[in-house]
C-alpha positions as CSV (number, residue, x, y, z in Angstrom):
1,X,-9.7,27.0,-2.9
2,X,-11.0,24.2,-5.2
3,X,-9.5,24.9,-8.1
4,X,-6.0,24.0,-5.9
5,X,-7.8,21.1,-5.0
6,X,-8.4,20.2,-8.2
7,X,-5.0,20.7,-9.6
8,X,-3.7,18.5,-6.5
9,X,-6.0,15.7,-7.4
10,X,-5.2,16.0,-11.1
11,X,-1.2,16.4,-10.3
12,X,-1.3,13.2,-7.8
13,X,-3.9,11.2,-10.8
14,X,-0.8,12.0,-13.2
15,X,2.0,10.5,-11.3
16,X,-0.6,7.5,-10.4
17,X,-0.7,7.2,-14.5
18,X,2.9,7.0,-14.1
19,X,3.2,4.7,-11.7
20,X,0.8,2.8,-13.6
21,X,2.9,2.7,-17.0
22,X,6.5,2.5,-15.2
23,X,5.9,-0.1,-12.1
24,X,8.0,-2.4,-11.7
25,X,5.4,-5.0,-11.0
26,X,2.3,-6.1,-12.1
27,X,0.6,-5.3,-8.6
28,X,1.9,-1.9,-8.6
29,X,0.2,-1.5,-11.4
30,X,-3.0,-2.5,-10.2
31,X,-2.8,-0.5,-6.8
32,X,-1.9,2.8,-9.0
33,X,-4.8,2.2,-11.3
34,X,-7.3,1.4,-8.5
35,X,-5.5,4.8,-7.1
36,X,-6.2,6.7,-10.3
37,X,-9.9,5.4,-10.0
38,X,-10.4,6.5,-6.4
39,X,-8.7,9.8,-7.5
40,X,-11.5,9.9,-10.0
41,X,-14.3,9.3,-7.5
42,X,-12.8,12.4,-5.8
43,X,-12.7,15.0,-8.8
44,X,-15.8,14.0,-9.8
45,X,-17.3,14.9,-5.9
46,X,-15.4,18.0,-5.7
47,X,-17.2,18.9,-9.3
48,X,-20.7,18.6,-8.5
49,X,-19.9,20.3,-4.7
50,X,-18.3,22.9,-6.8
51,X,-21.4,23.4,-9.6
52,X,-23.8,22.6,-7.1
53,X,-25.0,19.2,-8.6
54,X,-25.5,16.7,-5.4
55,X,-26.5,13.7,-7.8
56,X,-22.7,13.7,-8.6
57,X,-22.2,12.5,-5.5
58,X,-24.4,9.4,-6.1
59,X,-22.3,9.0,-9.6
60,X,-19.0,9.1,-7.6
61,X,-20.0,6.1,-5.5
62,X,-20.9,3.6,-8.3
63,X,-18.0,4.4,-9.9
64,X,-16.1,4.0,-6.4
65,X,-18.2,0.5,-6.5
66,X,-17.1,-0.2,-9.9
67,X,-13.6,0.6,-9.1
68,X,-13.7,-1.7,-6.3
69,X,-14.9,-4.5,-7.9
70,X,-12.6,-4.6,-10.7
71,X,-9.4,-4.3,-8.8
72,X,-10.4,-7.2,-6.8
73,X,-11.2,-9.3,-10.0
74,X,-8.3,-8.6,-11.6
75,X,-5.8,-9.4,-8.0
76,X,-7.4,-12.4,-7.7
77,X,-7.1,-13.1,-12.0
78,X,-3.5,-12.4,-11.4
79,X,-2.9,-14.1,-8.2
80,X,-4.5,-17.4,-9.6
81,X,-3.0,-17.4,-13.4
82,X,0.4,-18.3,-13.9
83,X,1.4,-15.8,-16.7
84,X,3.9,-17.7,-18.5
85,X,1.8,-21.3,-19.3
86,X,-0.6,-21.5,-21.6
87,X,-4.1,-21.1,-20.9
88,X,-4.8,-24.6,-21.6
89,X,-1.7,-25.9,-19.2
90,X,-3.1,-23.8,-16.6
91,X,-4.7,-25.7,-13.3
92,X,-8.1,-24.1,-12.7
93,X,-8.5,-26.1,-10.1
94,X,-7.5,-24.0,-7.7
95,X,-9.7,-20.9,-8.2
């Protein structure tokens, strides 16, 4: 029963990595990357229910934190950075 869990999650992480390599735009790329990483936070809580670790659990969450926070940093980098000026031409004004 949790190895096809496993192989689901791994299966759906692979065509996130995909996604991630082929989409057409840079915001798909970020939603299928912050997919991979929730993906992650999963296989990592199905491991320790499967070996019996609970402290997994606690790892899965700061990486789910981690996750979080870095997909928001880098939507708002790329919603406030116009990608074809210069950094120096750039108005930071508006961050």
């Amino acid at each position: 029963m949790f190895g096809a869990a496993s192989l689901g999650v791994v299966v759906i992480m692979g065509m996130a990595l995909a996604r991630a390599l082929l989409g057409p735009s840079v915001f798909d790329r970020i939603l299928a990357v912050n997919l991979f990483g929730t993906l992650t936070v999963v296989l990592i809580a199905l491991l320790g229910f499967v070996i019996d670790r609970p402290e997994f659990l606690d790892i899965s969450l700061v990486y789910a934190l981690i996750n979080f926070i870095g997909t928001i940093a880098v939507t708002k980098y790329c919603v406030f950075t116009d990608f074809n000026a210069p950094l120096e031409e750039q108005d930071w004004d508006d961050i």
